[in-house]
C-alpha positions in Angstrom: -13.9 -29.4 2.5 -10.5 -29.5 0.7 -7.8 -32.2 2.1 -5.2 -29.2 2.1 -7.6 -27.8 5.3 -5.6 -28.1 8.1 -8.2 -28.1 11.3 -7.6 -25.8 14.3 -9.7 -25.3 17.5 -13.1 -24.4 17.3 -13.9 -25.9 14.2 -11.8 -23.5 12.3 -9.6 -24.7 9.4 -6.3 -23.3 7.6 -5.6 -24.0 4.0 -2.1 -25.9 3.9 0.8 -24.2 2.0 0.9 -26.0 -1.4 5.0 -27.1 -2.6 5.1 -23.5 -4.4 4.5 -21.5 -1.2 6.8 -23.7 0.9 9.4 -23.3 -1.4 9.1 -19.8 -1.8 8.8 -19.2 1.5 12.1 -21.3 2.6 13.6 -18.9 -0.3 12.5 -15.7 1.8 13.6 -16.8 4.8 17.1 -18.0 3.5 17.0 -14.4 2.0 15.7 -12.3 5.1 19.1 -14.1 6.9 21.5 -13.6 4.9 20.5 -10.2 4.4 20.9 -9.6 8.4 23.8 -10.7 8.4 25.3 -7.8 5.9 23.7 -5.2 7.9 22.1 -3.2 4.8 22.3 0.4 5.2 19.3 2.3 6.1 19.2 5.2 2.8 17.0 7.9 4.1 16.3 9.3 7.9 13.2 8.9 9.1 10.4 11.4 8.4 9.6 14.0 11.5 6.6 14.4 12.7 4.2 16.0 10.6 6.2 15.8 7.4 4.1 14.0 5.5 1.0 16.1 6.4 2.9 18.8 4.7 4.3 16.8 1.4 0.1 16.2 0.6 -1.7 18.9 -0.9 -4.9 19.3 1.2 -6.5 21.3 -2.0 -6.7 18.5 -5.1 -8.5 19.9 -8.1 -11.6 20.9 -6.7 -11.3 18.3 -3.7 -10.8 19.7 -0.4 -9.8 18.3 2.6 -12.5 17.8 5.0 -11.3 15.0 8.2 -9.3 12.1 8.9 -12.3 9.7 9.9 -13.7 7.0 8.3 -10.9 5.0 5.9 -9.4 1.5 6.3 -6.0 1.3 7.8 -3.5 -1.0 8.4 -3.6 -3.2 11.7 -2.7 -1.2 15.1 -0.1 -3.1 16.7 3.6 -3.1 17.8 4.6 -4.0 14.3 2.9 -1.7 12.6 3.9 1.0 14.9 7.4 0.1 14.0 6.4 -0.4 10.2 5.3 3.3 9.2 7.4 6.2 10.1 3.8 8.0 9.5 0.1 7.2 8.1 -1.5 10.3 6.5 -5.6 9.3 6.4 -7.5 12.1 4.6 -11.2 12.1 3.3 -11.3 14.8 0.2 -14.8 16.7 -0.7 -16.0 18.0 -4.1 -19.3 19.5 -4.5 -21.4 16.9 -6.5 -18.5 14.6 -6.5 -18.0 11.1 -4.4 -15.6 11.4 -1.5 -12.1 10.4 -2.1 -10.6 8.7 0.9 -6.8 8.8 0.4 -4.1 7.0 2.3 -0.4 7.4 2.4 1.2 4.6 5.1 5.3 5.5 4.4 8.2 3.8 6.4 11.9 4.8 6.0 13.0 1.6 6.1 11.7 -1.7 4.8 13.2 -5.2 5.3 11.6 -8.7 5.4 10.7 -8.5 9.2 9.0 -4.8 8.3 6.8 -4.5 4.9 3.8 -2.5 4.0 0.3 -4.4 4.3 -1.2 -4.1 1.3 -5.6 -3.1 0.8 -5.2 -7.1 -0.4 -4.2 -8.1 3.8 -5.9 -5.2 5.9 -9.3 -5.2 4.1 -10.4 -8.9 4.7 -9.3 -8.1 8.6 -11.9 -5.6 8.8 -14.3 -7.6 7.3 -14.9 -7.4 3.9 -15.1 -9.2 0.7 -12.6 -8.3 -1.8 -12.9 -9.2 -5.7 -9.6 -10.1 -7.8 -7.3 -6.9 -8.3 -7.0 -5.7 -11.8 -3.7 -4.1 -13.4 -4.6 -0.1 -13.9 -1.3 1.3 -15.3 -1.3 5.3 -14.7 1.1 7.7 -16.1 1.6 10.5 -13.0 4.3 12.5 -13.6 6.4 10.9 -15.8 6.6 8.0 -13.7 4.6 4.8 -14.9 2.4 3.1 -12.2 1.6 -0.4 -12.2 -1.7 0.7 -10.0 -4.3 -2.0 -9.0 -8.1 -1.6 -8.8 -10.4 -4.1 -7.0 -13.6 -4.2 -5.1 -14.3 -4.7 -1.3 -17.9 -5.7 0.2 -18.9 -5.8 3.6 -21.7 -8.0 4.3 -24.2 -5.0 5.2 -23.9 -3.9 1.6 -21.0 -1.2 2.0 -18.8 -1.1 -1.1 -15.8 0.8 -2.0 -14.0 1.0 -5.1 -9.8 0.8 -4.7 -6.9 2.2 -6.1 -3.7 1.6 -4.7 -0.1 0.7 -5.4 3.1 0.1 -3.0 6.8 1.8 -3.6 10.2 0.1 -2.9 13.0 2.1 -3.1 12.1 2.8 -7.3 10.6 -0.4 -7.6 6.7 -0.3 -7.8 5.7 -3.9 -6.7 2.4 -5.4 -8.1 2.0 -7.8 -5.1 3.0 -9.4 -1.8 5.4 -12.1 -3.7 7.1 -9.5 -5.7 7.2 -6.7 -2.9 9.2 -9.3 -0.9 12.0 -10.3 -3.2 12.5 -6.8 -3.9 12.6 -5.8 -0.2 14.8 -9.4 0.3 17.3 -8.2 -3.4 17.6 -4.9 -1.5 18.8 -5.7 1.6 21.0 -8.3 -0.2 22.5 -5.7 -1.8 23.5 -4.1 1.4 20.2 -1.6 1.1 17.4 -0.8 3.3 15.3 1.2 1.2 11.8 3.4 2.1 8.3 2.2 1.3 5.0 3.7 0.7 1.2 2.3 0.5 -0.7 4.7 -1.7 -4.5 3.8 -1.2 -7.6 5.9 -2.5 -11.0 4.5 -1.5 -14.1 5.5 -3.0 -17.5 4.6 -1.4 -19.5 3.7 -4.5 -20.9 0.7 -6.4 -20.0 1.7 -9.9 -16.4 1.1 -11.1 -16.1 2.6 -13.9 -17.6 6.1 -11.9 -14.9 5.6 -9.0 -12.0 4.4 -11.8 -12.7 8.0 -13.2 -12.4 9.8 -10.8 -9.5 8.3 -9.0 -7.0 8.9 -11.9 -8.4 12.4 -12.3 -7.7 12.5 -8.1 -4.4 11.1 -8.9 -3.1 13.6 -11.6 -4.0 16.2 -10.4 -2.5 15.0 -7.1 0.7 14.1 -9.3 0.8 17.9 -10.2 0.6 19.7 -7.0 2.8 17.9 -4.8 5.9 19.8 -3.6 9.4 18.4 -4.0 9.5 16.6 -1.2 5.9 15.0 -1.6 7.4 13.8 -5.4 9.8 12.3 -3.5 7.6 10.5 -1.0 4.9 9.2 -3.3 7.2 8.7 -6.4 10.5 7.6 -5.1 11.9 10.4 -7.5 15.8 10.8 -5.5 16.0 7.0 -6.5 14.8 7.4 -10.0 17.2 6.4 -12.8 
């Protein structure tokens, strides 16, 4: 048992911060403060009810929408509740295709108090084992993605193959570190930008299979939304 194990009741023990992750987080919190205290300005309202439902295309390539059962999501509680303005769950059919669970969790505002959980927080809370998350760069709509692909297990054998990234104002964060000096610079700067989790899960074993068909999912995704879907999912009225 490693000597940074700190031991809690019931035999259960916490891994102590190292120097790197106290430091960084004494940097955050001196950050989330300071950035209170100028009162950033929220940039866009918050989405009405059954906005987003509209901005996603329920026909993608030959997927069709078909429930909203059955994905991941975040953790229902007060914070979350206060997190997402909405969070658009939709399973997509294709005959002779793999499902393509899709999620799109967006929130008007982000600070340091409210930030998207990412697959790499809300997956191991379900109960599942999740591999190392590779860097999958996509090209949707003339906007470069820094997407990440990993694996989660559950111990009854269930695998699904992910595809996700996370949106900051026009900053595409590759993870939790970097998504929170970017919310932390924003609100520094007198900014309280919007957010979006982009997940698609796909229940399969074989990577390569479920990294194929995701981008396809993706593009053609990328070329069907309407204006106000572009700028949901791409960020596309802060786009320089």
């Amino acid at each position: 048992m490693s000597d940074r194990a700190l031991p809690l009741a019931g035999g259960v023990r916490l891994a102590r911060p190292n120097r790197r992750e106290l430091l960084l987080g004494g940097l955050l919190l001196g950050i989330t403060a300071a950035s209170l205290a100028l009162r950033p300005v929220r940039l866009y309202p918050q989405l009405s009810h059954g906005e987003l439902d509209a901005a996603i295309p329920k026909a993608v390539g030959p997927y069709r929408f078909a429930t909203t059962s059955g994905l991941v999501l975040p953790p229902r509680d007060e914070l979350s509740d206060r997190l997402y303005d909405e969070v658009l769950t939709r399973t997509y059919l294709a005959p002779g295709q793999i499902p393509v669970m899709a999620l799109f969790a967006y929130g008007s505002v982000q600070n340091l108090s409210l930030e998207l959980h990412r697959p790499e927080e809300c997956y191991p809370q379900q109960g599942f084992e999740i591999g190392a998350a590779e860097r999958m760069p996509l090209r949707l709509d003339g906007h470069d993605i820094p997407a990440s692909f990993l694996t989660a297990r559950r111990p009854d054998g269930y695998v699904e193959q992910l595809l996700f990234w996370s949106r900051i104002g026009p900053h595409f964060p590759t993870d939790r570190t970097t998504q929170s000096l970017i919310v932390a610079r924003e609100n520094f700067a007198g900014r309280m930008p919007d957010g979006i989790l982009v997940r698609l899960s796909l229940p399969t074993g074989d990577r390569v299979l479920a990294l194929r068909v995701a981008g396809r999912f993706m593009t053609d995704l990328a070329a069907e939304l309407p204006p106000l879907g572009r700028r949901i999912v791409f960020g596309e009225a802060n786009r320089g």
